[in-house]
Biopython code that builds the backbone (N, CA, C, O; Angstrom):
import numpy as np
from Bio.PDB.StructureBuilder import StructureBuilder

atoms = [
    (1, "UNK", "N", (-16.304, -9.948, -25.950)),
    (1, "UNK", "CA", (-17.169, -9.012, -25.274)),
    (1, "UNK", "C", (-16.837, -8.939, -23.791)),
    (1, "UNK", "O", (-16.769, -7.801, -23.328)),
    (2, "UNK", "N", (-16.577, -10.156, -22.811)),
    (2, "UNK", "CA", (-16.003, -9.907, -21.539)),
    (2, "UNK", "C", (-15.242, -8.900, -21.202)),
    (2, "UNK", "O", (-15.415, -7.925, -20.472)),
    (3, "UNK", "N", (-13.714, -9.566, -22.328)),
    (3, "UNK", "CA", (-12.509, -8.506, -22.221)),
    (3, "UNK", "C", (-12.862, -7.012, -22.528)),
    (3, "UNK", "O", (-12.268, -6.182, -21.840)),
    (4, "UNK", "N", (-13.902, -6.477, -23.630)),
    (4, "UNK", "CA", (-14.189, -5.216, -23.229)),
    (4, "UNK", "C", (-14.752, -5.108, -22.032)),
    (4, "UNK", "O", (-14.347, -4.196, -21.311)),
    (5, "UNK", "N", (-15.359, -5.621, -21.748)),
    (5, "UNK", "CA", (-16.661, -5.564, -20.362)),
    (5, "UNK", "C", (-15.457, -5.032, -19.142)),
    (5, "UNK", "O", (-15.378, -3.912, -18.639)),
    (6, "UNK", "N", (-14.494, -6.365, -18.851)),
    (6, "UNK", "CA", (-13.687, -5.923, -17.766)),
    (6, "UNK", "C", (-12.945, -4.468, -18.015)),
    (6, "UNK", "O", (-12.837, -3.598, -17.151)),
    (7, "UNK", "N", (-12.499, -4.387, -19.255)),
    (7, "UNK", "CA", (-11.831, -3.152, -19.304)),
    (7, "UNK", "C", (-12.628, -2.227, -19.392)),
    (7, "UNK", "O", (-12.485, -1.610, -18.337)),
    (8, "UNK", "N", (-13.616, -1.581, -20.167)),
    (8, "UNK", "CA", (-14.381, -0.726, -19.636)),
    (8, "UNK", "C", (-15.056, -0.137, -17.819)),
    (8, "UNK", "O", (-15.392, 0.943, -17.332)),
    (9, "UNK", "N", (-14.962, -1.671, -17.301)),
    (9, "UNK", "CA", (-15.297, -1.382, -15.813)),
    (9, "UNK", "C", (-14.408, -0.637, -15.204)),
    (9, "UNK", "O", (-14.710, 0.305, -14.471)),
    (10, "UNK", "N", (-12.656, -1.188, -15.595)),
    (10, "UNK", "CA", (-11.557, -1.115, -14.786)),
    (10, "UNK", "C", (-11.386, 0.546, -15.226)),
    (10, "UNK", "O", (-10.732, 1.313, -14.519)),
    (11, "UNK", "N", (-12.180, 1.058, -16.701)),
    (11, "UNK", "CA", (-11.099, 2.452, -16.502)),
    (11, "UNK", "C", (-12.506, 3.394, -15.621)),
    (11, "UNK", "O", (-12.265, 4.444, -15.025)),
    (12, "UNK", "N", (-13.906, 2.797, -15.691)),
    (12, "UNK", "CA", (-14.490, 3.782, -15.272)),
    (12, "UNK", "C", (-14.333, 3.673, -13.416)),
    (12, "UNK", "O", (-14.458, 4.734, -12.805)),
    (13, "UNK", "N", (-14.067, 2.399, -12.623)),
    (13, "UNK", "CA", (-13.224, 2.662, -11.503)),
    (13, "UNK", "C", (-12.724, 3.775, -11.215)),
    (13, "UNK", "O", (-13.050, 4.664, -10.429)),
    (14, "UNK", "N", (-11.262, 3.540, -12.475)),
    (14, "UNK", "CA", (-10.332, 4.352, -12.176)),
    (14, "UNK", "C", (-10.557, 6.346, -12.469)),
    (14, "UNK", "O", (-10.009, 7.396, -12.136)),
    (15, "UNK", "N", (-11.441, 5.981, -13.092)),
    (15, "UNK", "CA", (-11.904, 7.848, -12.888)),
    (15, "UNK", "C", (-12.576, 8.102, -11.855)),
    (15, "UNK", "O", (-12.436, 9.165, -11.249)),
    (16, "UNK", "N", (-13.391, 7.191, -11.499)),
    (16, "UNK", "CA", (-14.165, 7.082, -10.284)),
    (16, "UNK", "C", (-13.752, 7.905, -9.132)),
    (16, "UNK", "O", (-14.216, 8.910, -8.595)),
    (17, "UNK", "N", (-12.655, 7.095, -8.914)),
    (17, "UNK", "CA", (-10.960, 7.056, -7.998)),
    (17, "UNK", "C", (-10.707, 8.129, -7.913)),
    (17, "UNK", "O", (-10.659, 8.721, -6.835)),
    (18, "UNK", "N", (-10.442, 8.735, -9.216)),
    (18, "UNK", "CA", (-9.606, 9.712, -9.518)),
    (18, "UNK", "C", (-10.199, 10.918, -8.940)),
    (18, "UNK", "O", (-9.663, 11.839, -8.323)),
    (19, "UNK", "N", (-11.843, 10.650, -9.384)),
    (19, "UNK", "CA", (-12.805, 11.856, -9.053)),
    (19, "UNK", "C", (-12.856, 12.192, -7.660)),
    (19, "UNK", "O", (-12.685, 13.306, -7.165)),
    (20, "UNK", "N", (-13.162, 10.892, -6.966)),
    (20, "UNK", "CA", (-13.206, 11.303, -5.287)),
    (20, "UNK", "C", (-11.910, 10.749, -4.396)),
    (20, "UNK", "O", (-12.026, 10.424, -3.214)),
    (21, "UNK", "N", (-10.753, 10.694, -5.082)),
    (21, "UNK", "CA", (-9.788, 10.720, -3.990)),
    (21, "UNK", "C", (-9.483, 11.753, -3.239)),
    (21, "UNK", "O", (-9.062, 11.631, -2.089)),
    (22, "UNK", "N", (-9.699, 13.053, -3.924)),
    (22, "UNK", "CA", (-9.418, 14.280, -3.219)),
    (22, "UNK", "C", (-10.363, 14.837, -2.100)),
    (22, "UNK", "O", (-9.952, 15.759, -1.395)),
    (23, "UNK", "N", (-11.704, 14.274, -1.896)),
    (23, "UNK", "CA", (-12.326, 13.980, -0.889)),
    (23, "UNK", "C", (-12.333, 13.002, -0.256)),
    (23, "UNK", "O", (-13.482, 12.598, -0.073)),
    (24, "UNK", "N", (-11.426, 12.281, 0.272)),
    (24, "UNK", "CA", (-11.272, 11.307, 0.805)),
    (24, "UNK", "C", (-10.458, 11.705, 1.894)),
    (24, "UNK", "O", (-9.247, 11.541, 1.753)),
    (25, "UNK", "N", (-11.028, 12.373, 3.334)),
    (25, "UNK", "CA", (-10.555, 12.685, 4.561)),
    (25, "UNK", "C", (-9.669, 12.128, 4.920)),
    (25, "UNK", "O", (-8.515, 12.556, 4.942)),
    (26, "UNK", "N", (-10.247, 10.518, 5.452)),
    (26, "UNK", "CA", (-9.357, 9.809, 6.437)),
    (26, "UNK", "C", (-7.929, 9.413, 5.548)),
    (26, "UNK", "O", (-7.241, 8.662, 6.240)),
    (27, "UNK", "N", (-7.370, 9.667, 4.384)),
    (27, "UNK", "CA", (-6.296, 9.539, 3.888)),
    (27, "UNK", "C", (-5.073, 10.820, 4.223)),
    (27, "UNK", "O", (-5.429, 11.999, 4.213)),
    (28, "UNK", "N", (-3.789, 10.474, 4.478)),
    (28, "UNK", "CA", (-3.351, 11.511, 4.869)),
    (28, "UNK", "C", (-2.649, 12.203, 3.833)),
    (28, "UNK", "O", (-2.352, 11.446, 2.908)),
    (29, "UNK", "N", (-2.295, 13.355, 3.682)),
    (29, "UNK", "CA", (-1.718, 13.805, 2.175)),
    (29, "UNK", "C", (-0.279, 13.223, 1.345)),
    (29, "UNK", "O", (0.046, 13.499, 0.190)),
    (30, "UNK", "N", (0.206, 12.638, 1.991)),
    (30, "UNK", "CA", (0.937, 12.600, 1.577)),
    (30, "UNK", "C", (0.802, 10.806, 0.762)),
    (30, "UNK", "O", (1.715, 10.418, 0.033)),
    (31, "UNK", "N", (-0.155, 10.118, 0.980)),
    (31, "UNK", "CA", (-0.662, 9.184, 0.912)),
    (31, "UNK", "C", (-0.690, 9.433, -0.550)),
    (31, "UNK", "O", (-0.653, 10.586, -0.981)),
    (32, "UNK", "N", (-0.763, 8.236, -1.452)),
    (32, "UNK", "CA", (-1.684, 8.212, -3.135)),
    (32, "UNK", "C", (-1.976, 6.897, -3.489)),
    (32, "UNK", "O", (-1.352, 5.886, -3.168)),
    (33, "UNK", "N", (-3.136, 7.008, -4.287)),
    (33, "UNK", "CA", (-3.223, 5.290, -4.802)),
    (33, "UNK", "C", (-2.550, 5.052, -5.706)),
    (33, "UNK", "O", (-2.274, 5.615, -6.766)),
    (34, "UNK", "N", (-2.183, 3.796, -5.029)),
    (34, "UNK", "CA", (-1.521, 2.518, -5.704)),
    (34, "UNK", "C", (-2.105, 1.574, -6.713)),
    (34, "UNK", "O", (-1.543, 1.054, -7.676)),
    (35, "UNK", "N", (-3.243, 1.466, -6.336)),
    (35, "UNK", "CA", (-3.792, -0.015, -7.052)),
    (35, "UNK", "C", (-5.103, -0.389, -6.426)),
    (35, "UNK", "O", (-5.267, -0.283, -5.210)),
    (36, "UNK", "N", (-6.211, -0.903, -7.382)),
    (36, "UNK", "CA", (-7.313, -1.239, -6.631)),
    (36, "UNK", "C", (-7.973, -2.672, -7.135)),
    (36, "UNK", "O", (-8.207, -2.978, -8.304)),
    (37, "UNK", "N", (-8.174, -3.346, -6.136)),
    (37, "UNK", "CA", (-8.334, -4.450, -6.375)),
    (37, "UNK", "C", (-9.249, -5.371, -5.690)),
    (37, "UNK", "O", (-9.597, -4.987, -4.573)),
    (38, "UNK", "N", (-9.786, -6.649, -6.144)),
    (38, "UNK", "CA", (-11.173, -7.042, -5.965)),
    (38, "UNK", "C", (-10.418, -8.205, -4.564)),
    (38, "UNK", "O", (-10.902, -8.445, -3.458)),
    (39, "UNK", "N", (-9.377, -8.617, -5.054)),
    (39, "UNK", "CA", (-8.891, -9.418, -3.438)),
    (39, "UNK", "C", (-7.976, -8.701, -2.322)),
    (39, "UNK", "O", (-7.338, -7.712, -2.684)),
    (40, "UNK", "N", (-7.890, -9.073, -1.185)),
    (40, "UNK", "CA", (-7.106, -8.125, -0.404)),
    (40, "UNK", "C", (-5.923, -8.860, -0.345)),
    (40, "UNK", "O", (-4.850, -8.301, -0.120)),
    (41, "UNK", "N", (-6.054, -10.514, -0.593)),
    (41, "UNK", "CA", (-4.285, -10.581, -0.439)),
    (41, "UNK", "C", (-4.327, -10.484, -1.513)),
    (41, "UNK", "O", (-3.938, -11.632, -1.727)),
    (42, "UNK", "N", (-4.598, -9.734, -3.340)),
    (42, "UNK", "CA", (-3.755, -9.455, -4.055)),
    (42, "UNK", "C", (-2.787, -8.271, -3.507)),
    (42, "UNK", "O", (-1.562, -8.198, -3.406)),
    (43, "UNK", "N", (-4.222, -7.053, -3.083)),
    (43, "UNK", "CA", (-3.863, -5.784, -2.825)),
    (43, "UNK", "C", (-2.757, -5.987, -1.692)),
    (43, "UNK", "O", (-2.097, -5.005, -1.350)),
    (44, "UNK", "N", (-2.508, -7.378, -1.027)),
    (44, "UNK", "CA", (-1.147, -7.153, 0.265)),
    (44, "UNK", "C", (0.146, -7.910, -0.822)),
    (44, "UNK", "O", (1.353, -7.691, -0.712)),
    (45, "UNK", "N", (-0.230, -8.436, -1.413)),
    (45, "UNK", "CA", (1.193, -8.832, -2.197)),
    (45, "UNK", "C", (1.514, -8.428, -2.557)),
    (45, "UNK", "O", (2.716, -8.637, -2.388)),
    (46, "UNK", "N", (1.201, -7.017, -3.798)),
    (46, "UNK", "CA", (1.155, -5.733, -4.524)),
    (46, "UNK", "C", (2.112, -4.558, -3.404)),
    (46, "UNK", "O", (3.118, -3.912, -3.697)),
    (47, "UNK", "N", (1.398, -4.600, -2.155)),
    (47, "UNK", "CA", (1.969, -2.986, -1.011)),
    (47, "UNK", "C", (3.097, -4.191, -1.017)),
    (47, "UNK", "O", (3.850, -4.050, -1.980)),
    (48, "UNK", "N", (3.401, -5.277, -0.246)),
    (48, "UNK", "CA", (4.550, -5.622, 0.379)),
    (48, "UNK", "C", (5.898, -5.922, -1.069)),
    (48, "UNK", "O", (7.102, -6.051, -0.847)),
    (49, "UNK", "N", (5.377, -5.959, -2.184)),
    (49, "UNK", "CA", (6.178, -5.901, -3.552)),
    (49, "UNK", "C", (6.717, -4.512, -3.629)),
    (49, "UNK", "O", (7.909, -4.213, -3.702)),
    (50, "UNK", "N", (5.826, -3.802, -3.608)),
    (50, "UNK", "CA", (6.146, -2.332, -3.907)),
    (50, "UNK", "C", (7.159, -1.566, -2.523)),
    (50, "UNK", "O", (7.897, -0.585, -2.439)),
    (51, "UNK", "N", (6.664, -2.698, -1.537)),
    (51, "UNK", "CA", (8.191, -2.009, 0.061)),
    (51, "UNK", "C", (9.308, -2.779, -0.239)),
    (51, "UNK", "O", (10.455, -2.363, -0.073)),
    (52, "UNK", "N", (9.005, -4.000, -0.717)),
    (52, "UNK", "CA", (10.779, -5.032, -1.334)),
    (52, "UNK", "C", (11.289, -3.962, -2.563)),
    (52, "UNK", "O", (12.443, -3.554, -2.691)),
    (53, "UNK", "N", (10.163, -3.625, -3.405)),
    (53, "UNK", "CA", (11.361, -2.879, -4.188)),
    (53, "UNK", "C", (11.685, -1.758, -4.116)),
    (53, "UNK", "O", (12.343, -1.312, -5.056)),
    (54, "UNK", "N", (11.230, -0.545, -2.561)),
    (54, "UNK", "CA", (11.499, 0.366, -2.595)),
    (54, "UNK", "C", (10.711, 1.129, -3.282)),
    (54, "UNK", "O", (11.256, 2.227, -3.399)),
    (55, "UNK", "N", (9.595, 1.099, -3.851)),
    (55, "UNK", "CA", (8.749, 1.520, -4.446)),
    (55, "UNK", "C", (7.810, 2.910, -3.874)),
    (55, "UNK", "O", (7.409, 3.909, -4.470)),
    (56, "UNK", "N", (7.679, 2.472, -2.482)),
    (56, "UNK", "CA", (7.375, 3.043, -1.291)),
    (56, "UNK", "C", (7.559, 2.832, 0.521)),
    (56, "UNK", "O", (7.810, 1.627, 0.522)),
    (57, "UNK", "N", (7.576, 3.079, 1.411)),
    (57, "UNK", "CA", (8.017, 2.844, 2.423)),
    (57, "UNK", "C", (6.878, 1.932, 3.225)),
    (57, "UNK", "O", (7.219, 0.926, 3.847)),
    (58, "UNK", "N", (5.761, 2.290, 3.168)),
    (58, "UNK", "CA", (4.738, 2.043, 3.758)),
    (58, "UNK", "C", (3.599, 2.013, 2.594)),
    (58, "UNK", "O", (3.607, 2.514, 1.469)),
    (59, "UNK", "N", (2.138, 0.865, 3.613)),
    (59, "UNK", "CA", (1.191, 1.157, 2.655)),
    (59, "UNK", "C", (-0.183, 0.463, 3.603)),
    (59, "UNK", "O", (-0.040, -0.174, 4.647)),
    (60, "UNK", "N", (-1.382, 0.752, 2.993)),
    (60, "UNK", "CA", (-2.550, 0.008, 3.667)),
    (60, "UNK", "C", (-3.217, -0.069, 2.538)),
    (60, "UNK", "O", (-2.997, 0.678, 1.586)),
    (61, "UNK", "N", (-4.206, -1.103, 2.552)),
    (61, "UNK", "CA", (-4.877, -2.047, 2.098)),
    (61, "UNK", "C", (-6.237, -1.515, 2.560)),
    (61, "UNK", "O", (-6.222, -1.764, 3.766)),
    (62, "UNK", "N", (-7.696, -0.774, 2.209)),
    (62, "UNK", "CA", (-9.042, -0.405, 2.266)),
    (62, "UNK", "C", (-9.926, -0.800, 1.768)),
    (62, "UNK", "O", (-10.177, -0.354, 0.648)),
    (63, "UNK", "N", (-10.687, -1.675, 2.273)),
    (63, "UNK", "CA", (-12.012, -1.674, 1.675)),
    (63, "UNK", "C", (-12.814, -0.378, 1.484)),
    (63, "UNK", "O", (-12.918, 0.443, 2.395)),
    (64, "UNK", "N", (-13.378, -0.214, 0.277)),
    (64, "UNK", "CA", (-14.091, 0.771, 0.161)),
    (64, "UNK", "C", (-15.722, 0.047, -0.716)),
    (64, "UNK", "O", (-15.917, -0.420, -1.838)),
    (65, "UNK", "N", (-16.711, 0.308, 0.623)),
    (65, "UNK", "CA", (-17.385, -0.792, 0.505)),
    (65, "UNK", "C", (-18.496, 0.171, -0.707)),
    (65, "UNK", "O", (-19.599, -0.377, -0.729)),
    (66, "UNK", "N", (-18.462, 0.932, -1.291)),
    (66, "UNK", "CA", (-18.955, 1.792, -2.201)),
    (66, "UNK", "C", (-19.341, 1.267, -3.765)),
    (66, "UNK", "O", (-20.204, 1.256, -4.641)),
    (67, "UNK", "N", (-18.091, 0.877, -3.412)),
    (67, "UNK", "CA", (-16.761, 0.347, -4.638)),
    (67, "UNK", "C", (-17.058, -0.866, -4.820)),
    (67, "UNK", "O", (-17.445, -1.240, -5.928)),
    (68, "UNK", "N", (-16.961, -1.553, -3.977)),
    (68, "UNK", "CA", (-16.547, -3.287, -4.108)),
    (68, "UNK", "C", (-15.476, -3.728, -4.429)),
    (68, "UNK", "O", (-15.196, -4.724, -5.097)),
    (69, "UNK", "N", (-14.344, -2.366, -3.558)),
    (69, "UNK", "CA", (-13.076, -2.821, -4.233)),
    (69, "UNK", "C", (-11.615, -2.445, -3.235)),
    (69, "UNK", "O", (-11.668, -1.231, -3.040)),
    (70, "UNK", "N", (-10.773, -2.835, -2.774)),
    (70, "UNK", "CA", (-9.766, -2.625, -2.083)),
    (70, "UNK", "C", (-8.886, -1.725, -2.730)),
    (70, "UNK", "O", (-8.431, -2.050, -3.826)),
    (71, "UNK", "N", (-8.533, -0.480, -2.141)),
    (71, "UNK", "CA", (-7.757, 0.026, -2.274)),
    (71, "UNK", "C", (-6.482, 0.393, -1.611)),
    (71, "UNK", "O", (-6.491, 0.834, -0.461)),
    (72, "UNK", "N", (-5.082, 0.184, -2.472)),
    (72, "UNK", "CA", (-3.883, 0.284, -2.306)),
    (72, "UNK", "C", (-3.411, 1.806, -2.003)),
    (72, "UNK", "O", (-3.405, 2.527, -3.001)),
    (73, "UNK", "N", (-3.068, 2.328, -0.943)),
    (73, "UNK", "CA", (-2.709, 3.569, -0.584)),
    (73, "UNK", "C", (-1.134, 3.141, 0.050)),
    (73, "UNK", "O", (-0.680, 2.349, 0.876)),
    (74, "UNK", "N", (-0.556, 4.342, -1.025)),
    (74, "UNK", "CA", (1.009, 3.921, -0.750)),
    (74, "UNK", "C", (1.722, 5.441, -0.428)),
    (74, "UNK", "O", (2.924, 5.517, -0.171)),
]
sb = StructureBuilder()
sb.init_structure("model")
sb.init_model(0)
sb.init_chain("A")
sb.init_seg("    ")
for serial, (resi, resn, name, xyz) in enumerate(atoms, 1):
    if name == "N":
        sb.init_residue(resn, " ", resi, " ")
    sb.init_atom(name, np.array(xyz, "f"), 0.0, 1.0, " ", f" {name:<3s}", serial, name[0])
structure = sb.get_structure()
């Protein structure tokens, strides 16, 4: 029952996300999420993985205190 529990949370997040990223001002367009996550040094090991492999050039790390959850913008 957990393992549904977490996964049910993680996809309704991710529509969440999905729903209001496009209102999300202070992001610049060319910006997209990466990954969202409950620690921030996961979410910095994740951006600085994803610049070692070329994945993306740049990235920041957001609390989005809404959420209760850090988000990866790459």
């Amino acid at each position: 029952m957990r393992k549904v529990s977490a996964v049910l949370v993680s996809a309704v997040m991710v529509l969440g996300v999905s729903l209001t990223i496009g209102a999300t001002p202070a992001q610049a367009e060319a910006d997209r999420l990466a990954g969202v996550f409950r620690e921030h040094s996961e979410c910095e090991r994740v951006g600085t993985q994803g610049v070692n492999q070329d994945w993306w050039d740049d990235y920041s790390c957001e609390w989005e205190g809404r959420y209760r959850y850090y988000f990866l913008y790459a």
